[in-house]
Backbone atoms as SQL, in Angstrom:
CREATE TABLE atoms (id INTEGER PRIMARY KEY, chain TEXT, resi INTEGER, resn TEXT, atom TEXT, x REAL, y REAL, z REAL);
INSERT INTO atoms VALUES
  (1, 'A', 1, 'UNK', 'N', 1.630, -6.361, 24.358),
  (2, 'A', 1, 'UNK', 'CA', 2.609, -5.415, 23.875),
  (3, 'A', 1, 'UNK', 'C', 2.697, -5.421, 22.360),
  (4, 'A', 2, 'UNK', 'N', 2.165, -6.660, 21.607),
  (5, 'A', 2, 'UNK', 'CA', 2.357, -6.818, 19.949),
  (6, 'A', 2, 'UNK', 'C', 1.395, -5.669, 19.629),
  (7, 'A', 3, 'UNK', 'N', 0.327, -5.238, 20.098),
  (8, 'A', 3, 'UNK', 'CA', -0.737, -3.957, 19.865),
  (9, 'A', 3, 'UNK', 'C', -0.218, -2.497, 19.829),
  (10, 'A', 4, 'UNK', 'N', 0.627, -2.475, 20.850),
  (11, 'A', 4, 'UNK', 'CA', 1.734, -0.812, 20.530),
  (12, 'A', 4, 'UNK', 'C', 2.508, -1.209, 19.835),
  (13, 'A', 5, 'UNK', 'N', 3.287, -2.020, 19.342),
  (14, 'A', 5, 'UNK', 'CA', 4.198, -2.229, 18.377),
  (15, 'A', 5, 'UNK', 'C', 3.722, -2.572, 16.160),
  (16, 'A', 6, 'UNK', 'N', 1.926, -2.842, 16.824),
  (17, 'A', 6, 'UNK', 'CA', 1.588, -2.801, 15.942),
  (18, 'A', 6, 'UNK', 'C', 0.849, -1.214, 15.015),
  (19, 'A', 7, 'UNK', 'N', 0.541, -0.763, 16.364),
  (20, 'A', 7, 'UNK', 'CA', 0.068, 0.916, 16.549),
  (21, 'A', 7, 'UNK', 'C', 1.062, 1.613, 15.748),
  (22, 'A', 8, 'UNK', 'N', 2.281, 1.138, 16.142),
  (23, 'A', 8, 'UNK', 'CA', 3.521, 2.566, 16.225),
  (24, 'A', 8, 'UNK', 'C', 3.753, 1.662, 14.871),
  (25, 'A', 9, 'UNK', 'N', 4.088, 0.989, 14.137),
  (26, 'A', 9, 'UNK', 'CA', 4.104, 0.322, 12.594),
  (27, 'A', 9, 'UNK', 'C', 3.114, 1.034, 11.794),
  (28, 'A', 10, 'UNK', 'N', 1.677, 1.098, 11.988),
  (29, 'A', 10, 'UNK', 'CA', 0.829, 1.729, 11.533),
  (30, 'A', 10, 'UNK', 'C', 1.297, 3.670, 11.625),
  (31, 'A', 11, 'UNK', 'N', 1.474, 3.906, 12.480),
  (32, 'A', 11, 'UNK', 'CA', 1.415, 5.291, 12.443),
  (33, 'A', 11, 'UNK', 'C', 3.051, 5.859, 11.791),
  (34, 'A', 12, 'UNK', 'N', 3.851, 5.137, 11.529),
  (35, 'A', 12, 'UNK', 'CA', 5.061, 5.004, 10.951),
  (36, 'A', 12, 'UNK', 'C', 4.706, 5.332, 9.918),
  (37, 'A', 13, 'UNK', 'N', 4.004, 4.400, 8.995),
  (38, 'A', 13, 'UNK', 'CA', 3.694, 4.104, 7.968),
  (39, 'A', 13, 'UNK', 'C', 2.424, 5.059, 6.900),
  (40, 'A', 14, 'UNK', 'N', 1.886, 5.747, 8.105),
  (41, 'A', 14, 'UNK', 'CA', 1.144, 6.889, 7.760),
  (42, 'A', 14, 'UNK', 'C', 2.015, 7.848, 7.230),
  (43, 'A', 15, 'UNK', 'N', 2.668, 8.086, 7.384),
  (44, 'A', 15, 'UNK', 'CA', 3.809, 9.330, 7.089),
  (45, 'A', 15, 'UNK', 'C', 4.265, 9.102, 5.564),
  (46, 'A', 16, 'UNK', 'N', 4.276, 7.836, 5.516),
  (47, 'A', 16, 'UNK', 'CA', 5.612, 7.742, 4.422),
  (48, 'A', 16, 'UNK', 'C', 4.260, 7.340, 3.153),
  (49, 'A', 17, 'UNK', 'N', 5.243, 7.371, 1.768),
  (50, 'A', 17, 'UNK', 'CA', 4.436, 7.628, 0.806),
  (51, 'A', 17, 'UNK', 'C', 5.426, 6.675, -0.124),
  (52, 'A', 18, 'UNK', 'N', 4.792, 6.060, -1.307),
  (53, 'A', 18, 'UNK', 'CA', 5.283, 5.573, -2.667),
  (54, 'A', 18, 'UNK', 'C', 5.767, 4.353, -1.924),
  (55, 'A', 19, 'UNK', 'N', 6.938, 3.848, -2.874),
  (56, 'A', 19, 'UNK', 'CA', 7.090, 2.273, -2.258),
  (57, 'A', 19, 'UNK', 'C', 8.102, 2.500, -0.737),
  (58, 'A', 20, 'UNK', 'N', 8.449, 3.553, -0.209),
  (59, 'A', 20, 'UNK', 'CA', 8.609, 3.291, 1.155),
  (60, 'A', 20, 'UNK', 'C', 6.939, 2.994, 1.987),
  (61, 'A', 21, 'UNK', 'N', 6.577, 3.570, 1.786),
  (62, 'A', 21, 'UNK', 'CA', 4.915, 3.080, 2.365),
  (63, 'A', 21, 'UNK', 'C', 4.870, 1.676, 1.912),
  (64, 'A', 22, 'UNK', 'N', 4.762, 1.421, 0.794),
  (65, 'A', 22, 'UNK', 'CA', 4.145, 0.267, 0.324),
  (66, 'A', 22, 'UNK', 'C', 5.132, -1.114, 0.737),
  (67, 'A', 23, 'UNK', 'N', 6.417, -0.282, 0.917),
  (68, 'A', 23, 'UNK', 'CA', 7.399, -1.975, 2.056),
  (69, 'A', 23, 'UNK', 'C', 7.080, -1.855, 3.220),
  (70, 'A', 24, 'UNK', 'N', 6.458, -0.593, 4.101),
  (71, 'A', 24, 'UNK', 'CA', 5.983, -0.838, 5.133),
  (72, 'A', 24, 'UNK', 'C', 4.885, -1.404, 5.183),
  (73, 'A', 25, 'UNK', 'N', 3.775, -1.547, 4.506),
  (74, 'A', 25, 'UNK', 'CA', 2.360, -2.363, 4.316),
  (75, 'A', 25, 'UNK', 'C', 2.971, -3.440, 4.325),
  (76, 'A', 26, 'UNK', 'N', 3.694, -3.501, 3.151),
  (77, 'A', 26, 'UNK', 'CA', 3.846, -5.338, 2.976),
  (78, 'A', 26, 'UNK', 'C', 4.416, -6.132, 4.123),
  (79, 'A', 27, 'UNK', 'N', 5.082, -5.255, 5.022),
  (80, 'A', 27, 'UNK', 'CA', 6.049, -5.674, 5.987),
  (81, 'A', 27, 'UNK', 'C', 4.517, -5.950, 7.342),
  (82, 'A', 28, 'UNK', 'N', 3.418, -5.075, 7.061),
  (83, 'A', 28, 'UNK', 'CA', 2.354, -5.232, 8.068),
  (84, 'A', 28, 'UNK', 'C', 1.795, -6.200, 7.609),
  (85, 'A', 29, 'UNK', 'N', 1.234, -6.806, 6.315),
  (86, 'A', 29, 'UNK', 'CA', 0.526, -7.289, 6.167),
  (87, 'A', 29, 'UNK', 'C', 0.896, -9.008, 5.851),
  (88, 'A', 30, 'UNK', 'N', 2.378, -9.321, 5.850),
  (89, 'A', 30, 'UNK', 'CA', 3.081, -10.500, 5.932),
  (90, 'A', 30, 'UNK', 'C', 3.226, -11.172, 4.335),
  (91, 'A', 31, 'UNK', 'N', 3.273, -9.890, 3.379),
  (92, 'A', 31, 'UNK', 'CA', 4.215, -9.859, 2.047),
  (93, 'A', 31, 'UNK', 'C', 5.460, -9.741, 1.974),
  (94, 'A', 32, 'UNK', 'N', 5.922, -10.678, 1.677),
  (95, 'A', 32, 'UNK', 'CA', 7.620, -11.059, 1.296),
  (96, 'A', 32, 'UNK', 'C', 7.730, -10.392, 0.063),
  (97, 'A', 33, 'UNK', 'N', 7.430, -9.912, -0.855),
  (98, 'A', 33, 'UNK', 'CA', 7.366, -10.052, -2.206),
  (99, 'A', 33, 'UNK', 'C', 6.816, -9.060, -3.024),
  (100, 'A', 34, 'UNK', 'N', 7.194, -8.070, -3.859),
  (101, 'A', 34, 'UNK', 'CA', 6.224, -7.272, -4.322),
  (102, 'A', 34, 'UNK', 'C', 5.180, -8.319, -5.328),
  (103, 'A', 35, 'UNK', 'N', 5.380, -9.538, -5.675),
  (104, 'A', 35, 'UNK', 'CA', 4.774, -10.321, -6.442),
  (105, 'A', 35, 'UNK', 'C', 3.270, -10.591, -5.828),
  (106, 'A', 36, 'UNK', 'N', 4.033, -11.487, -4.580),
  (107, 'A', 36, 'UNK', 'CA', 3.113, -11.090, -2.994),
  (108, 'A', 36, 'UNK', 'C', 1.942, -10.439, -3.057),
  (109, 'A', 37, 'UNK', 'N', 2.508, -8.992, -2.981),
  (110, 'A', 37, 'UNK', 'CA', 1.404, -7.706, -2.517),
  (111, 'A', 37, 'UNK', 'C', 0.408, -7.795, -3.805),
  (112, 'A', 38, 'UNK', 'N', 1.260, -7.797, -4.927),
  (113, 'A', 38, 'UNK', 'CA', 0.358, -7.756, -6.386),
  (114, 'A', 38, 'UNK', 'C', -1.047, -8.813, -6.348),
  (115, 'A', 39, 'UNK', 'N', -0.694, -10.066, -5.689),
  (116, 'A', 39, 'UNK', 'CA', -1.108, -10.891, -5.838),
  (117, 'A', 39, 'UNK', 'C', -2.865, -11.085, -5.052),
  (118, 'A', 40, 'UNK', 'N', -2.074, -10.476, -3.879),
  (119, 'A', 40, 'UNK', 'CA', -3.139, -10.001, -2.936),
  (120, 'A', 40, 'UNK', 'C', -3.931, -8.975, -3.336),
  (121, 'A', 41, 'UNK', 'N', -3.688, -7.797, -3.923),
  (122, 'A', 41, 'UNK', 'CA', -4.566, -6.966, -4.644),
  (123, 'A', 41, 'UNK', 'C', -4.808, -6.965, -6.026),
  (124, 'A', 42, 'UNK', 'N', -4.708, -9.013, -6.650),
  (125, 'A', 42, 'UNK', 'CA', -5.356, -8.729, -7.885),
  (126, 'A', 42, 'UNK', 'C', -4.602, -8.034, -8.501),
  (127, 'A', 43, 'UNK', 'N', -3.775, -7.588, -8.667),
  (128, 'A', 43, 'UNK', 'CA', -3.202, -7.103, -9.796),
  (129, 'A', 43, 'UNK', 'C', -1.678, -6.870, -10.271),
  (130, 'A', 44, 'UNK', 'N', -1.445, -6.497, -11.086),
  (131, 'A', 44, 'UNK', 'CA', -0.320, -7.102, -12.261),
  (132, 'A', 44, 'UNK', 'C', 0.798, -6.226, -11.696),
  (133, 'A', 45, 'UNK', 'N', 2.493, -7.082, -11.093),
  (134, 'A', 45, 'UNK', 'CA', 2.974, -7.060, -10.190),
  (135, 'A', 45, 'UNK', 'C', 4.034, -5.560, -10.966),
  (136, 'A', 46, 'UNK', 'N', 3.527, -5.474, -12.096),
  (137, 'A', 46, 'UNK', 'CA', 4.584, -4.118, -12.811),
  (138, 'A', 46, 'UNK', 'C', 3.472, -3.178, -12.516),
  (139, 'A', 47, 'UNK', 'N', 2.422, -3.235, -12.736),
  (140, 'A', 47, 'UNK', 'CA', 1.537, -1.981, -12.330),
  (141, 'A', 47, 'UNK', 'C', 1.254, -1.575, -10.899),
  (142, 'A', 48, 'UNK', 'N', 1.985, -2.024, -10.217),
  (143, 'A', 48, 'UNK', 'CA', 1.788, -1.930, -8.694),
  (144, 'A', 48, 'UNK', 'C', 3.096, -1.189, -8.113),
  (145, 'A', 49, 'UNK', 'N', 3.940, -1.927, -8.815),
  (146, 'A', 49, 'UNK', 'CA', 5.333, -0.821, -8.908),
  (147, 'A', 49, 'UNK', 'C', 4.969, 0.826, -9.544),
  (148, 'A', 50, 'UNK', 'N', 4.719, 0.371, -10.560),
  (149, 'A', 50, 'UNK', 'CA', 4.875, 1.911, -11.185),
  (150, 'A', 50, 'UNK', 'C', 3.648, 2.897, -10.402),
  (151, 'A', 51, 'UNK', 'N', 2.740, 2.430, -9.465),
  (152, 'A', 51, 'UNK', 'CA', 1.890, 3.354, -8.770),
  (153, 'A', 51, 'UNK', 'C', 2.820, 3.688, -8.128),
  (154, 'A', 52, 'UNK', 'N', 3.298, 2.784, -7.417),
  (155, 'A', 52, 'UNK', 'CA', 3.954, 3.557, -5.844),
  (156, 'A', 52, 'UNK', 'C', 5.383, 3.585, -6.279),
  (157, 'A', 53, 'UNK', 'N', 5.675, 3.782, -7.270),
  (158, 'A', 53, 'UNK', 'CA', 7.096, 4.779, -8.042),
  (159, 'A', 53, 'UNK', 'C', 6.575, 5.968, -8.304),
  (160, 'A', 54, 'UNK', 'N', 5.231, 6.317, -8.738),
  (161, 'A', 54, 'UNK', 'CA', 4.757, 7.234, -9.213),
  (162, 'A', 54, 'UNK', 'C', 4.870, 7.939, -10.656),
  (163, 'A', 55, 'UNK', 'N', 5.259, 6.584, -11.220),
  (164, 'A', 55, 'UNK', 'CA', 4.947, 5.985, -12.672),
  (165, 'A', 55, 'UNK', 'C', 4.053, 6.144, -13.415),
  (166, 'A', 56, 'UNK', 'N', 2.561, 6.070, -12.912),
  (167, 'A', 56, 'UNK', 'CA', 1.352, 6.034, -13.835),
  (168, 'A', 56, 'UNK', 'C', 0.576, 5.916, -12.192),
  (169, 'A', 57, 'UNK', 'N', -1.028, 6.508, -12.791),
  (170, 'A', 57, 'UNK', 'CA', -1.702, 6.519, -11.828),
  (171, 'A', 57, 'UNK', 'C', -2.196, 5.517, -11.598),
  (172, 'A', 58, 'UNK', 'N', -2.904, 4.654, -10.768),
  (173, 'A', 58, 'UNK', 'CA', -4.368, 3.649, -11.280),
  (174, 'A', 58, 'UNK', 'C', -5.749, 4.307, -11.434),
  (175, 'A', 59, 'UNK', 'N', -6.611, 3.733, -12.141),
  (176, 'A', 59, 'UNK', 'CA', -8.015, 3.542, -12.501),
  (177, 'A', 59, 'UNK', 'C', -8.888, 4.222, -10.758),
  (178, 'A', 60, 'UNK', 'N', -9.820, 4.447, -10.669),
  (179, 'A', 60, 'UNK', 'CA', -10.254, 4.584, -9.835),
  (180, 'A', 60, 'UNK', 'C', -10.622, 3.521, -9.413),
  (181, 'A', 61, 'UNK', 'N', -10.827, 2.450, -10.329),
  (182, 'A', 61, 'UNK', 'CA', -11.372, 1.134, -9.846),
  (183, 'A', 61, 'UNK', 'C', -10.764, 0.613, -9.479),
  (184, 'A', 62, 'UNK', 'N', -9.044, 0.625, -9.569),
  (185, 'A', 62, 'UNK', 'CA', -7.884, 0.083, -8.962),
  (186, 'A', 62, 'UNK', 'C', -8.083, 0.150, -6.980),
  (187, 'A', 63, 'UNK', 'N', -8.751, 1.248, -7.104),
  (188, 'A', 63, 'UNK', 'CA', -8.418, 1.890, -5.633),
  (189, 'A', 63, 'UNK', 'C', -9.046, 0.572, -4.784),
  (190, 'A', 64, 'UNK', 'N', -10.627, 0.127, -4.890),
  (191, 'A', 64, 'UNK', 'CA', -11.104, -0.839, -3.849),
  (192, 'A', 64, 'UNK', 'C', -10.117, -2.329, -4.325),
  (193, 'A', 65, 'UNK', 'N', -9.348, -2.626, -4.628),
  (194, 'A', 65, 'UNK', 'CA', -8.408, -4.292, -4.497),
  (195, 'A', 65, 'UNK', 'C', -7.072, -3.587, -3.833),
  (196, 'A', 66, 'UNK', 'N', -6.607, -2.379, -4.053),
  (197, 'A', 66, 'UNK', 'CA', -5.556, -1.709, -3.106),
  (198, 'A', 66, 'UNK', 'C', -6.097, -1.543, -1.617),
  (199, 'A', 67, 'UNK', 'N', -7.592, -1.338, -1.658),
  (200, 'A', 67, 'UNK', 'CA', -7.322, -1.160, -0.374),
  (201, 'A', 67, 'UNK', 'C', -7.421, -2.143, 0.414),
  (202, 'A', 68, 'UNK', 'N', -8.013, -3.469, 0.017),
  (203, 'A', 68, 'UNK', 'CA', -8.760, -4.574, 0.449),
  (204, 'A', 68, 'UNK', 'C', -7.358, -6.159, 0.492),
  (205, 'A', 69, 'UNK', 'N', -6.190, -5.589, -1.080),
  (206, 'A', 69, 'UNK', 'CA', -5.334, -6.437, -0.572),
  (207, 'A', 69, 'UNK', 'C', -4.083, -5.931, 0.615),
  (208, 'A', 70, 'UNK', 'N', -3.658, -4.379, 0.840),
  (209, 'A', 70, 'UNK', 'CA', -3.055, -3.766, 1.303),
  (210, 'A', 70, 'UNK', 'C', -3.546, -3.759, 2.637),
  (211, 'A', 71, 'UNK', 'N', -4.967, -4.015, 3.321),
  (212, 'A', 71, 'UNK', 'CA', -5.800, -3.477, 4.191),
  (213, 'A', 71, 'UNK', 'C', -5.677, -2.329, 4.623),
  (214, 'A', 72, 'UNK', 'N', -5.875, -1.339, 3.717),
  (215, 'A', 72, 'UNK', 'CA', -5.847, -0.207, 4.414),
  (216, 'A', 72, 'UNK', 'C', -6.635, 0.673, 3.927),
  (217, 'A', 73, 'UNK', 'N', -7.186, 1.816, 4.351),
  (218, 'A', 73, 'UNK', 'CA', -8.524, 2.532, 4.037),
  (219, 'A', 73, 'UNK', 'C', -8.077, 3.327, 3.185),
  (220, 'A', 74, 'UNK', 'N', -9.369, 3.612, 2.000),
  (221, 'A', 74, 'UNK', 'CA', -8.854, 4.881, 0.862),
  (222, 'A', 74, 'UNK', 'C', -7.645, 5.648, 1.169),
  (223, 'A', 75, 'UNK', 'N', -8.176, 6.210, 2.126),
  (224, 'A', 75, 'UNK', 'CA', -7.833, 7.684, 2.453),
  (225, 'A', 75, 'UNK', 'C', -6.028, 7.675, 2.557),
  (226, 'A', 76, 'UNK', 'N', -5.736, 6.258, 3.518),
  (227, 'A', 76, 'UNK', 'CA', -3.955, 5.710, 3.437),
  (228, 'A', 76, 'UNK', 'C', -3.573, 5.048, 2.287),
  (229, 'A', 77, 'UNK', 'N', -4.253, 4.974, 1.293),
  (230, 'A', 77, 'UNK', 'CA', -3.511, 4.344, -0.023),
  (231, 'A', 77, 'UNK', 'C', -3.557, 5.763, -0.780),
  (232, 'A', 78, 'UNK', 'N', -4.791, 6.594, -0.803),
  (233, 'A', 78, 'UNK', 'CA', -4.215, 7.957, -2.029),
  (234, 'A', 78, 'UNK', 'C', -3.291, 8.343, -1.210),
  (235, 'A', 79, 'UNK', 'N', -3.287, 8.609, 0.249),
  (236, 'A', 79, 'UNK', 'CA', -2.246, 9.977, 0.842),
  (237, 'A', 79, 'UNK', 'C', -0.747, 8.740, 0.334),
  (238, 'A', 80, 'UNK', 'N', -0.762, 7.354, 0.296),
  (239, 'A', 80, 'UNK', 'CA', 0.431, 7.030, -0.120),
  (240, 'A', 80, 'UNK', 'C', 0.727, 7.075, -1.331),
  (241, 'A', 81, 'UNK', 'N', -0.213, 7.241, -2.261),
  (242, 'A', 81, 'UNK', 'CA', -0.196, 7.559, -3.792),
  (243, 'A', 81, 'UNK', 'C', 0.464, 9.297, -4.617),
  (244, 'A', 82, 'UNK', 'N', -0.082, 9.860, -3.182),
  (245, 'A', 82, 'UNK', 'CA', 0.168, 11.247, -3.450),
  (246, 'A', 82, 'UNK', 'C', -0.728, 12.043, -4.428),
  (247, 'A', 83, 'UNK', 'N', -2.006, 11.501, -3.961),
  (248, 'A', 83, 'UNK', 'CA', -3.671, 11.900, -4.807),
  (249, 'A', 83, 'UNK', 'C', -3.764, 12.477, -3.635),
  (250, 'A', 84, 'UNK', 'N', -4.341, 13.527, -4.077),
  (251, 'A', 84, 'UNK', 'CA', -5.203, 14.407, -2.707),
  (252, 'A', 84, 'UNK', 'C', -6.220, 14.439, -2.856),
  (253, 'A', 85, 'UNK', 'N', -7.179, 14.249, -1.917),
  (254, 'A', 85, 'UNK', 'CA', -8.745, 14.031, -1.830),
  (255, 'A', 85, 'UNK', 'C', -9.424, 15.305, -1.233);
């Protein structure tokens, strides 16, 4: 039953965008902390805010440690960025 509950978290979380997305990741991926999440994707825990505030963009090169500490594929970190591909 943790597999539909993990399904329906995931597809929750598809929807939503900026740091409501990004407390639902952290909440999937077992980040307490926006320090946490930063930490896991390599990078600097104010520039991780201001993406998913929609503050400043990242680098394109930002994109592969977002997706790899976040685990989640391109395509769910821009649609949570609010980049359209």
């Amino acid at each position: 039953m943790g597999g539909i509950d993990g399904d329906v978290s995931r597809k929750q979380s598809n929807r939503l965008v900026g740091m409501d997305w990004l407390q639902a990741r952290m909440e999937i991926i077992g980040a307490d902390t926006l320090q946490e999440a930063a930490e896991l994707c390599d990078l600097n825990r104010g520039n991780l805010y201001r993406y998913f505030k929609f503050e400043s963009r990242p680098n394109i090169d930002v994109l592969p440690k977002l997706c790899k500490g976040l685990r989640s594929s391109p395509e769910e970190v821009l649609h949570a960025l609010k980049i359209q591909i």
